[in-house]
C-alpha positions in Angstrom: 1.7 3.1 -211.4 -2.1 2.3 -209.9 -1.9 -0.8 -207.9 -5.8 -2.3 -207.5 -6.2 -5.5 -205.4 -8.3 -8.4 -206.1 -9.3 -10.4 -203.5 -10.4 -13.9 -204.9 -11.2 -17.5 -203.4 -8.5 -19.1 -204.6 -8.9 -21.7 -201.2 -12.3 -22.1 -199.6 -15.6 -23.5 -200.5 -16.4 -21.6 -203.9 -12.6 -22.2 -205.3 -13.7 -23.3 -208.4 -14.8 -20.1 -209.7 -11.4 -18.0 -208.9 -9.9 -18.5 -211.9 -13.2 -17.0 -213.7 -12.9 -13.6 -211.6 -8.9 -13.4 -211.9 -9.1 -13.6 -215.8 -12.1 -11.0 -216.2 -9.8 -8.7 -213.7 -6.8 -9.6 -216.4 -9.3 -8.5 -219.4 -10.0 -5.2 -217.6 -6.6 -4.3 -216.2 -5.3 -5.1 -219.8 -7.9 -2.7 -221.5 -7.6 0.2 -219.5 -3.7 0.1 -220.1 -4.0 0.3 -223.5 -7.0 3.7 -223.1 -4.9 5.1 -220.3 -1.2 6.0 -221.4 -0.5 7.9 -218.5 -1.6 5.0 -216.2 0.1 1.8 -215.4 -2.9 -0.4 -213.7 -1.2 -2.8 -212.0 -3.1 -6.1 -210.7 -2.2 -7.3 -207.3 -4.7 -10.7 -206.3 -5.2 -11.9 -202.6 -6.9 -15.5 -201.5 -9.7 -14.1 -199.4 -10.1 -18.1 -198.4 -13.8 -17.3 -198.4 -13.5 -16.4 -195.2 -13.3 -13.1 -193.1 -9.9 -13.9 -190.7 -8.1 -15.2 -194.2 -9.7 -12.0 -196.3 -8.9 -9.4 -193.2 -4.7 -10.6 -193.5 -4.9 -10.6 -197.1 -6.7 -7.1 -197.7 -3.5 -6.0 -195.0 -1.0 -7.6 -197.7 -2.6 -5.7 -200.2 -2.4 -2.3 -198.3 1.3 -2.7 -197.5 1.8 -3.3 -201.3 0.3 0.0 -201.9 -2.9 -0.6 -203.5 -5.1 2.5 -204.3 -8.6 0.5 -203.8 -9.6 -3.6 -203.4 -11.9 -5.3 -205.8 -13.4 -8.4 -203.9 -14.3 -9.7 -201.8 -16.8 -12.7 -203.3 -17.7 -14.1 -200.6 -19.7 -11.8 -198.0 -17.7 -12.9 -194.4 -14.6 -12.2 -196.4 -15.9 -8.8 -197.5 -17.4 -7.9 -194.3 -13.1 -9.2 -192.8 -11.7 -6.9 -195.2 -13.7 -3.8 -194.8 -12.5 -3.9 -191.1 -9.0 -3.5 -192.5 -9.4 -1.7 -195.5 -11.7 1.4 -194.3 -9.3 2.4 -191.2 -6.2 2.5 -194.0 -8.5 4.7 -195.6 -8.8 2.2 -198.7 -12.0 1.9 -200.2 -13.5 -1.7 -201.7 -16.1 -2.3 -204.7 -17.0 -6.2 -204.1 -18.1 -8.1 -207.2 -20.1 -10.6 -205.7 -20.9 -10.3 -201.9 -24.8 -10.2 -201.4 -25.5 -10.8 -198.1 -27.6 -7.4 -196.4 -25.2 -7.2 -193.4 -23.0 -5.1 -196.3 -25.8 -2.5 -196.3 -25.2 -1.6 -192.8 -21.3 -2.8 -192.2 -19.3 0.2 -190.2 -17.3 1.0 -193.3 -17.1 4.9 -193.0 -18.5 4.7 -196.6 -15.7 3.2 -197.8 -17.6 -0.3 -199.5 -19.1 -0.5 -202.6 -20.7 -3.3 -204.4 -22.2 -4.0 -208.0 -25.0 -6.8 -206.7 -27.7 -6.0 -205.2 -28.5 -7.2 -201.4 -29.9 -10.7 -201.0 -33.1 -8.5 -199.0 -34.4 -8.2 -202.4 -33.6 -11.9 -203.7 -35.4 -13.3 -200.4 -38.6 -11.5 -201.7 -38.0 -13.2 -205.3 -37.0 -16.9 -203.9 -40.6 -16.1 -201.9 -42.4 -16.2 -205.2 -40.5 -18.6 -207.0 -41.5 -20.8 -203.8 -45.3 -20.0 -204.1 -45.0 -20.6 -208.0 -43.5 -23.8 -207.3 -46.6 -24.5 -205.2 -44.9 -25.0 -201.8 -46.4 -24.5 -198.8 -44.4 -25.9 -195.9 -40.6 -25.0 -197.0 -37.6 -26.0 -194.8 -34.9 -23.6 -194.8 -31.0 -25.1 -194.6 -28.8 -22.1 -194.5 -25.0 -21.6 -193.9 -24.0 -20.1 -190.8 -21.8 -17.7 -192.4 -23.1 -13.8 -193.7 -24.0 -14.7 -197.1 -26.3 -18.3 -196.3 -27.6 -16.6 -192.3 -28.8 -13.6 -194.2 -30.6 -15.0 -197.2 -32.3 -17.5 -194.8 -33.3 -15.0 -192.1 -35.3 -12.7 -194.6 -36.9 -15.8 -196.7 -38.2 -16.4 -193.2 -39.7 -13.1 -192.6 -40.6 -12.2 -195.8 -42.2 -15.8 -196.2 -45.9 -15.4 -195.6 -46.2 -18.4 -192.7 -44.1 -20.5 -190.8 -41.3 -22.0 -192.1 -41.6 -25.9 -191.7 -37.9 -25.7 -190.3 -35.0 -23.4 -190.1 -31.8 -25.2 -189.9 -28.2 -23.9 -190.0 -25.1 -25.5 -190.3 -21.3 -24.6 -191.2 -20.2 -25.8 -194.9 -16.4 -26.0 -194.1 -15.4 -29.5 -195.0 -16.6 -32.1 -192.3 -18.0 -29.6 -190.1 -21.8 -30.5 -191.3 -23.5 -34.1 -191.7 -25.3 -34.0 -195.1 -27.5 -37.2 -194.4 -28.4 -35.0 -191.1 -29.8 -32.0 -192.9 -31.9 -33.6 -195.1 -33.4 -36.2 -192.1 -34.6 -32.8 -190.8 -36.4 -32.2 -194.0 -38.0 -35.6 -193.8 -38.6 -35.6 -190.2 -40.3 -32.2 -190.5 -42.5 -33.7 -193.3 -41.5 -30.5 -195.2 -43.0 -30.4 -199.0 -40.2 -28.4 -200.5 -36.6 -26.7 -199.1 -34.4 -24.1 -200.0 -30.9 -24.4 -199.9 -28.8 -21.7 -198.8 -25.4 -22.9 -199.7 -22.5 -23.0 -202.0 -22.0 -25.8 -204.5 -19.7 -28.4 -202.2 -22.4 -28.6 -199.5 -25.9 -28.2 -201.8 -24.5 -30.9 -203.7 -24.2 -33.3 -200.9 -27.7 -32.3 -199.2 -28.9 -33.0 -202.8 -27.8 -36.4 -202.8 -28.6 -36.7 -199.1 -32.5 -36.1 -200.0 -32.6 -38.3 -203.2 -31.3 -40.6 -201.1 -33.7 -40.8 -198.5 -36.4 -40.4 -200.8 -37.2 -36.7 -200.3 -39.6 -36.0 -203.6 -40.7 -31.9 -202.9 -39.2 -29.0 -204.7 -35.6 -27.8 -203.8 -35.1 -24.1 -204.3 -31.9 -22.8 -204.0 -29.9 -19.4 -204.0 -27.3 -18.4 -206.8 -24.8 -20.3 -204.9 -26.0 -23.0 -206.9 -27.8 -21.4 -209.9 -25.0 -22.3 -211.9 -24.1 -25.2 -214.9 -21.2 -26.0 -213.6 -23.2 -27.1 -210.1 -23.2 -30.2 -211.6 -19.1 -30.9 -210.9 -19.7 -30.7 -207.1 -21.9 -34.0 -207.5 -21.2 -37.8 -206.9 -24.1 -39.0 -209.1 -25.3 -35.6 -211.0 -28.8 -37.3 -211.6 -29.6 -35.8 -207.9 -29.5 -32.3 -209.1 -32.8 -32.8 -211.7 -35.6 -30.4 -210.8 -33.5 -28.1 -208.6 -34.9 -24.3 -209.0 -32.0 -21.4 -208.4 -32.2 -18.0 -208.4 -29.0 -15.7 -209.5 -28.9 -11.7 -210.2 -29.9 -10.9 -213.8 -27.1 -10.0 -216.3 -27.8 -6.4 -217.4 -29.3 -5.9 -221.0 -27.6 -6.1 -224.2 -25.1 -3.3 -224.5 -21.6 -2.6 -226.2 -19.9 -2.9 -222.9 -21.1 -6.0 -222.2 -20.1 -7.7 -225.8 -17.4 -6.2 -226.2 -16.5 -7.7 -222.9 -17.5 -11.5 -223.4 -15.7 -11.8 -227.0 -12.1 -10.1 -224.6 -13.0 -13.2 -222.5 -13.1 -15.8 -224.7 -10.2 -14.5 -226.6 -8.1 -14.1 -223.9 -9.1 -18.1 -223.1 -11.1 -17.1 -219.8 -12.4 -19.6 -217.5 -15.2 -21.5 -218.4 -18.0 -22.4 -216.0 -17.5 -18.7 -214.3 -19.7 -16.5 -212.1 -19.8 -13.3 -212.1 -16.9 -12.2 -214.1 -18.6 -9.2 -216.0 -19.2 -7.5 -211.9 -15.5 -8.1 -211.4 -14.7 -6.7 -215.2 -17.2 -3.7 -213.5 -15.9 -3.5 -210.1 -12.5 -3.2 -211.5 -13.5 -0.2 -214.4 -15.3 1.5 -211.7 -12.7 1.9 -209.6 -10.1 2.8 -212.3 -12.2 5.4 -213.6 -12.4 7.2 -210.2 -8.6 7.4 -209.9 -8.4 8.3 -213.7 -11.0 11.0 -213.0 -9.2 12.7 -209.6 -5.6 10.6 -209.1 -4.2 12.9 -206.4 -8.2 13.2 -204.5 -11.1 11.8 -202.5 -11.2 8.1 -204.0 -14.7 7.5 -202.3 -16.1 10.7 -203.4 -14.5 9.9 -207.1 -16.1 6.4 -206.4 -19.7 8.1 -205.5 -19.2 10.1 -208.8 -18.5 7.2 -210.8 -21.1 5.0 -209.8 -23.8 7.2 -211.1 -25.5 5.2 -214.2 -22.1 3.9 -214.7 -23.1 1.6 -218.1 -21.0 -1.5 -217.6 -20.5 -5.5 -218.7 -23.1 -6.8 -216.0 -25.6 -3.3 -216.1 -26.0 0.1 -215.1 -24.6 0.5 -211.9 -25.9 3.5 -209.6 -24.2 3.7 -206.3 -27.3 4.7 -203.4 -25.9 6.0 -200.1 -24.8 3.1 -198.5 -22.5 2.1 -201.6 -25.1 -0.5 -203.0 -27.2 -1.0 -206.4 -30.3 -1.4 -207.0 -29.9 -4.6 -209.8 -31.9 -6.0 -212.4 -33.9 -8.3 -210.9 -32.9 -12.4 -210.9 -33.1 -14.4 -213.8 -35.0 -18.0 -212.0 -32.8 -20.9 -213.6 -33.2 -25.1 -213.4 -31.9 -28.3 -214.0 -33.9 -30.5 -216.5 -31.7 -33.6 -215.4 -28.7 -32.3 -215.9 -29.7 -29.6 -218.7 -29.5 -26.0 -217.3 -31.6 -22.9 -218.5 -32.6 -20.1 -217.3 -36.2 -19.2 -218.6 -37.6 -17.2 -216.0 -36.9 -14.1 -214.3 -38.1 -11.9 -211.0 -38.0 -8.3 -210.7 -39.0 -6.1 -208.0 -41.7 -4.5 -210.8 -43.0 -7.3 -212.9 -42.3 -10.1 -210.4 -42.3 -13.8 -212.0 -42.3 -13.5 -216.1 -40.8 -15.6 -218.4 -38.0 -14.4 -220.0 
């Protein structure tokens, strides 16, 4: 038996999309125990709350159940909680989703993995989607947390002036003032903003500057490059003309098929995020215990993660355990119509798809 832990957000700001990441985990762990006879993969899912105190008690809950590695978390904080746990217990972690660029550097002892790349690399590509847009004086509202405090600090140094202005704020429910935020934008006579937030909070600075008659580009992150963004609104007419960026799905492959038409047949959420990482994250790590059971499970992880073809790309693990990416498709809402007809990469910069 081969317990793997998942730690999802089943409570927390970005709740919505656990169900998403805990049925592509079910797709994977169901798969590999029809190709592995000797194996009994064994699914054991923690609420990281989104949060690195709540992901920190759960990744210890997994551990005492005797997990061999933890999938998760989403959420950077809760990743960067964990790994505190998880790499003294010798326990490695492949996170499916955590971008922020503190995860480059965390003190791991090499145990954490991810299948994203860093949100360094999206900064430089929310840069040029900026300067496309024809911005000039961007405000920055960022969440105070990993994920939203890292994105915002490299936008600001990679931008190529000043930003108009930099303010943070914490997106726990009725810790921020909405109306607040985006009287900063106004106030600042800012021609454009990017958000740096999940879909609770964007939403409500959204409404916040139609409301006060804010008419510049908003730019957000993929926290909100999503269709179903438009749930986390009061009046979805405020989201028209938003401009997110989100990691680009990896090219057309057999992996990555055969993995969507599991996931529909299985009933899999709809409105998800990044279910073919955790499909990846989860593969990954089974096939480094498949590979060496009784061994060096981040060694066997290392070995793994070398042009590992998978559901959401080619993964290739670099020394500090992250991947390079495929660049970020740039999606919008026409109204309430989402597409994604752009993309950035770190070669070819902005192209249509």
């Amino acid at each position: 038996v081969v317990k793997i832990g998942l730690l999802s957000p089943q409570t927390g700001p970005i709740a919505q999309y656990a169900p998403g990441f805990e049925d592509a985990g079910k797709v994977a762990i169901s798969e590999l125990n029809e190709a592995h006879a000797g194996f009994q993969f064994e699914l054991i899912v923690g609420d990281s709350g989104c949060d690195g105190t709540q992901a920190a008690t759960s990744a210890q809950t997994l551990i005492d159940s005797g997990v061999s590695v933890i999938v998760g978390a989403a959420c950077s904080g809760a990743t960067l909680g964990a790994i505190a746990v998880a790499a003294p217990a010798g326990v490695p972690m492949v996170s499916y989703a955590s971008t922020s660029p503190a995860i480059t550097t965390a003190d791991d002892d090499g145990h954490l993995f991810r299948v994203v790349p860093s949100d360094a690399q999206q900064a430089v590509a929310l840069v040029a989607v900026t300067s496309a847009a024809g911005a000039s004086n961007p405000a920055v509202l960022y969440m105070t947390n990993d994920y939203g405090a890292g994105l915002g600090d490299n936008f600001a140094s990679n931008w190529s002036g000043d930003v108009c202005t930099q303010v943070g704020y914490d997106p726990a429910e009725g810790s921020y003032d909405a109306a607040t935020l985006a009287q900063s934008v106004i106030d600042g006579g800012c021609d454009s903003v990017l958000l740096m937030s999940y879909a609770t909070d964007g939403a409500a600075i959204m409404e916040a500057l139609s409301a006060q008659g804010f008419t510049g580009s908003v730019i957000g992150a993929d926290g909100l490059a999503d269709a179903a963004f438009t749930e986390s609104f009061t009046d979805a007419a405020a989201v028209g003309g938003l401009v997110a960026t989100r990691p680009r799905p990896g090219e057309e492959s057999n992996v990555k098929t055969s993995f969507e038409s599991a996931y529909a047949a299985a009933g899999g959420a709809e409105g998800a995020i990044y279910t073919g990482e955790t499909y990846d994250a989860i593969n990954i790590a089974a096939a480094a215990i498949v590979s060496d059971p009784d061994g060096d499970l981040v060694a066997a992880l290392k070995k793994t993660g070398m042009n590992y073809v998978g559901a959401s790309g080619t993964h290739t693990f670099d020394a500090a355990g992250d991947v390079l990416g495929t660049g970020y498709e740039v999606c919008q809402f026409d109204g309430t119509s989402f597409s994604c007809p752009r993309i950035w990469t770190a070669d070819g910069g902005l192209a249509p798809k």
